[in-house]
C-alpha positions as CSV (number, residue, x, y, z in Angstrom):
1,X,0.0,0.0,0.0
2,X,1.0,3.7,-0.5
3,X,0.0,7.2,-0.9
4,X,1.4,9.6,-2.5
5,X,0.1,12.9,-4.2
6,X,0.1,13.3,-7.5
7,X,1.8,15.5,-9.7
8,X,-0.5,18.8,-10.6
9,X,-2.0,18.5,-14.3
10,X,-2.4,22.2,-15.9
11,X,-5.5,23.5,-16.4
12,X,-7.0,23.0,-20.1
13,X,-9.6,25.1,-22.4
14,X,-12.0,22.6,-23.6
15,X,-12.0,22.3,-27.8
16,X,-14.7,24.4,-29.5
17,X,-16.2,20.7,-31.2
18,X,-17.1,19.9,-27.9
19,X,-17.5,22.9,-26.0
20,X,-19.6,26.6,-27.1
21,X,-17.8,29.3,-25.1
22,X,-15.4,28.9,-23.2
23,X,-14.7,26.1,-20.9
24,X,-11.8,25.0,-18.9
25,X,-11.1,21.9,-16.9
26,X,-8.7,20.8,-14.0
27,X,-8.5,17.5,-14.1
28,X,-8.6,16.1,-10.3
29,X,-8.7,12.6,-10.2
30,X,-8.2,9.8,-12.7
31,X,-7.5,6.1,-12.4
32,X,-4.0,4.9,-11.5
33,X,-4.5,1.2,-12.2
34,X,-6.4,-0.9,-13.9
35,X,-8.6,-1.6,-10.8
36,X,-9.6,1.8,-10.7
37,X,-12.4,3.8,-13.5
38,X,-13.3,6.9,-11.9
39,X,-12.5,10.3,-12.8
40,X,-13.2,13.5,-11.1
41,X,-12.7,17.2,-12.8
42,X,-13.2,20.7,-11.6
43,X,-15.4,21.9,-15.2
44,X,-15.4,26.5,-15.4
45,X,-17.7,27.9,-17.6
46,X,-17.6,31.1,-18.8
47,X,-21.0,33.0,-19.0
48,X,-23.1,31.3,-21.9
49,X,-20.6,28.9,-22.5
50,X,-22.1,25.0,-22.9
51,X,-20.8,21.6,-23.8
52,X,-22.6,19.7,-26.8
53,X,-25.0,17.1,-26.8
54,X,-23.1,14.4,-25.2
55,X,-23.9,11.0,-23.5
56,X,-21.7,9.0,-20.5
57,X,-22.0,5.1,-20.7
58,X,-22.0,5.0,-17.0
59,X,-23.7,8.0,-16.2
60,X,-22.3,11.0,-14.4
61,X,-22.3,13.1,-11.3
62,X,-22.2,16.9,-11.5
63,X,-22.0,19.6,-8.2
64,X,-22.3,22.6,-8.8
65,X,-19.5,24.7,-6.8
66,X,-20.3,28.2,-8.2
67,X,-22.6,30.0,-10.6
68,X,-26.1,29.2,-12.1
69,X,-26.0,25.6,-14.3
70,X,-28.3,24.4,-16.6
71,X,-28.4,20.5,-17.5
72,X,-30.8,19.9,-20.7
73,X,-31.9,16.3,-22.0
74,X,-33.4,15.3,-25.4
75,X,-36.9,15.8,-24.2
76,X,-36.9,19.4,-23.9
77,X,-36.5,19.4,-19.9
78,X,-33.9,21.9,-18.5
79,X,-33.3,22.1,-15.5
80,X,-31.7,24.4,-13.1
81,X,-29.1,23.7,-10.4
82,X,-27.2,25.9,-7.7
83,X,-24.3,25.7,-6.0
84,X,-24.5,23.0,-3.7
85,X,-27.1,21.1,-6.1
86,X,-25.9,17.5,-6.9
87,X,-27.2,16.6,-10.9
88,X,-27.3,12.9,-11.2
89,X,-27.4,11.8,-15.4
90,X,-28.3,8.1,-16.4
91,X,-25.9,6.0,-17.7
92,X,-26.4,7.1,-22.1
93,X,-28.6,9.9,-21.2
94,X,-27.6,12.6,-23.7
95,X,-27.6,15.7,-22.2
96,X,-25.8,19.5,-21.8
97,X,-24.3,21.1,-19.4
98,X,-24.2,25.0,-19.6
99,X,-23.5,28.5,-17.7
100,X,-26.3,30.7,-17.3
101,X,-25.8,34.0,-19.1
102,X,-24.4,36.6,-17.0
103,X,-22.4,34.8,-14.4
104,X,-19.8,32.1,-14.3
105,X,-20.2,28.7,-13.5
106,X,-18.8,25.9,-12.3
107,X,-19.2,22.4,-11.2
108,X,-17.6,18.9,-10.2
109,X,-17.9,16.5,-12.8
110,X,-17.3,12.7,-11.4
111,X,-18.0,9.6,-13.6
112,X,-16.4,5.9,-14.3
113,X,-14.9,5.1,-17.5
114,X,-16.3,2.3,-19.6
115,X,-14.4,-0.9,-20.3
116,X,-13.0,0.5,-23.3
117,X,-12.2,4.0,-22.0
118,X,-12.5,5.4,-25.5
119,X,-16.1,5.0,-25.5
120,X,-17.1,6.4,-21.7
121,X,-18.7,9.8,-23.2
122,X,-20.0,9.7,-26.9
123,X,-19.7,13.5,-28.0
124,X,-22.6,14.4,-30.6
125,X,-23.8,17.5,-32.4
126,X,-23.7,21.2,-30.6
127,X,-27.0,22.7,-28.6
128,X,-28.8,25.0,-30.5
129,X,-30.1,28.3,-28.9
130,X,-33.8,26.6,-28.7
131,X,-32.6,23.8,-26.5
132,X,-32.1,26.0,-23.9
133,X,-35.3,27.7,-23.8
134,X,-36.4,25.0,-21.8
135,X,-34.9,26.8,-18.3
């Protein structure tokens, strides 16, 4: 057994295929061996800013630390969260995240990787202005 503490990862602006606005993440936690398939990120948005439709094959966890979040899913439901809100998504759920305008936001993203770690979030097409309407 050990411990040790890991060597600090720099923080990294999200690519604008995945991400409208701007979004930066500080990756926190990720698995060390093989045993292991959780990972756990600190996720800023900028005001506005969203991710695209996406999906996670194990679901996800999102807390919100800061700001005004809103998580959207295919059916048109958008919901609102605050800081201290917990947002639980089903495992291939596909859903947003995004910043409400006017103020940053920003919250804890933790989820498991699927076996084949290349397929743990399926990134799809970018959320139109409509979806959000919902909120």
């Amino acid at each position: 057994m050990s411990q040790e503490i890991l060597p600090k990862t720099p923080t990294v602006k999200n690519p604008p295929e995945q991400f409208a606005g701007d979004v930066w993440v500080d990756l926190i936690a990720a698995p060390q061996n093989d045993d292991q398939r959780a990972t756990l990120a600190l996720v800023r948005f900028a005001p506005g800013a969203r991710t695209a439709w996406h999906s996670h094959a194990r679901g996800q966890f999102l807390r919100v630390t800061q700001g005004v979040a809103h998580f959207g899913t295919r059916d048109g439901a958008v919901i609102t969260a605050h800081p201290g809100d917990t947002v639980h998504v089903s495992p291939g759920e596909e859903h947003f995240h995004a910043s409400a305008e006017g103020t940053f936001m920003e919250h804890l993203a933790m989820l498991e990787n699927a076996d084949d770690p290349s397929t743990t979030t399926t990134w799809l097409e970018h959320v139109a202005d409509e979806d959000l309407a919902g909120h």
